[in-house]
N, C-alpha and C positions, 0 to 999 in steps of 0.2 A: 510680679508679686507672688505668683503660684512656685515660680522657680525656687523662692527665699523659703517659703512655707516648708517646701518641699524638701527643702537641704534641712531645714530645722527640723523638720520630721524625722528624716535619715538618721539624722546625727543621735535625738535622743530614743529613738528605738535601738540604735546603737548601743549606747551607757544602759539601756536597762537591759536587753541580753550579756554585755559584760557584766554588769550587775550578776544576773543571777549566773553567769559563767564562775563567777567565782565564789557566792555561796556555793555552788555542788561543788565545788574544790574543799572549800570550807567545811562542807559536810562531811564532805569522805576524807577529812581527816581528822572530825569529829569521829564517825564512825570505827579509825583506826585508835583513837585515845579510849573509846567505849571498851572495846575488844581488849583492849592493853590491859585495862582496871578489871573492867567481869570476867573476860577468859573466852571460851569458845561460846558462840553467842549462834539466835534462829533470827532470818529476817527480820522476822516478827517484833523481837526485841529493839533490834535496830531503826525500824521505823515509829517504834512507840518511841524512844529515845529521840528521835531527831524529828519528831509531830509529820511525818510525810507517811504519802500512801505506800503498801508493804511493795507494789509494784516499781515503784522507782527506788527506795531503798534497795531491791533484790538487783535493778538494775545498777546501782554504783556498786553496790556488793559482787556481781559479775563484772563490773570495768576495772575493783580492786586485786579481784581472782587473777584478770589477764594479764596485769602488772605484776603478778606475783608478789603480791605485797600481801595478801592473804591466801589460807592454806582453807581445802572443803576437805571434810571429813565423809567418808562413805560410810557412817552412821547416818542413818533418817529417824527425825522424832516427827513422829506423827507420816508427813510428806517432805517435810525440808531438810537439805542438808544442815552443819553446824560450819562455822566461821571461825577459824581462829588464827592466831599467829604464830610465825615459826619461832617456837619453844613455848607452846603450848600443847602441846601435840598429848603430853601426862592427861591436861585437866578434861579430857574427852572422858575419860577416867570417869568423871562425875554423872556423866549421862547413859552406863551401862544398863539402867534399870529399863531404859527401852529397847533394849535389843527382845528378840523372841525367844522364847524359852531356852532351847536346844543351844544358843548361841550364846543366852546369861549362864547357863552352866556349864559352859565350858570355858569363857571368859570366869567364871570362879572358881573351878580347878586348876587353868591357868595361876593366876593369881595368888591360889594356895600353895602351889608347888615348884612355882617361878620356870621350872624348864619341864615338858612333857617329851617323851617319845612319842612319835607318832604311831609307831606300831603299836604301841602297847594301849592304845586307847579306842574305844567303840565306837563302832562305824560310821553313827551320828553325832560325837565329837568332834571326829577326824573332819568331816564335813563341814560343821561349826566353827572350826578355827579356821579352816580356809576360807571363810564368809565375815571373817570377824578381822580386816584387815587393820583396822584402828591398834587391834586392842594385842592381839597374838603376830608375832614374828619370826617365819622358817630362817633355819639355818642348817645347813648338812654336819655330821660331824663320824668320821668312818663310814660313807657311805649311805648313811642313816639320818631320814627327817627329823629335826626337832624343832620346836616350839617354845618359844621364850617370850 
C-alpha cells in the first residue's frame, strides 16, 4: 500500500512543478508582450505587471538577458537597469531625465546638434559622452572623434 501512495505522490508533485514549469514560461513571455507594448521597462514594472515578487521577476528578466531575447541598458534609474527590446534601443530616449547633470547636458547638446567634435567640446563633456553610452555614439572621421 505505501508503494501505490508513494508513486501517486511522485506522479502529482510531478504535474504541479510542470505546472508551475510552465507558468514561468508563461510569464516570460508575458513579460516579453509587456516590453513590446510599454518599451523599455525597470524590474519593478514587470513584477507589479505580472503580481510576483521584484526578486524572481529580476530573476526571469536575467534568464530573458541570457537568451538574448532582451537588451540592459547601462542607464540606472535610481539602482536598476532598464529592459528593453531590440529596436527599442530610441525609447531609452524617454528616461534621459535621470541621468546626472554633466551627462543630461551633454546628452542635450548632443541632441541639439546631432553630431559634436570631440575636440571642440569641454573637458567635462567630453567625459559625459563617454559615460553616456545609450544615448551618444563615436565614430572617427579624418582622424578625428565624433559624436553622433
Amino acid at each position: 500500500m505505501g508503494f501505490r501512495y508513494n508513486k501517486i505522490y511522485n506522479h502529482c508533485l510531478f504535474l504541479v512543478i510542470m505546472e508551475r514549469g510552465n507558468s514561468i514560461l508563461d510569464q516570460r513571455e508575458k513579460i516579453i508582450g509587456f516590453i513590446k507594448i510599454r518599451g523599455p521597462c525597470l524590474p519593478v514594472h514587470i513584477s507589479q505587471h505580472l503580481k510576483v515578487d521584484s526578486l524572481l521577476a529580476s530573476a526571469m528578466l536575467a534568464e530573458l538577458l541570457s537568451e538574448k531575447r532582451l537588451k540592459l541598458s547601462n542607464l540606472r534609474v535610481g539602482n536598476s537597469p532598464l529592459y528593453y527590446l531590440v529596436g527599442q534601443e530610441f525609447q531609452i530616449e524617454n528616461f534621459y531625465q535621470y541621468l546626472p547633470n554633466k551627462e543630461k547636458e551633454a546628452f542635450e547638446i548632443l541632441k541639439d546638434k546631432s553630431v559634436l567634435k570631440d575636440a571642440d567640446q569641454l573637458p567635462a563633456i567630453r567625459v559625459a559622452l563617454r559615460s553616456i553610452k545609450d544615448f551618444a555614439f563615436p565614430f572617427q572621421y579624418n582622424n578625428e572623434l565624433y559624436w553622433r
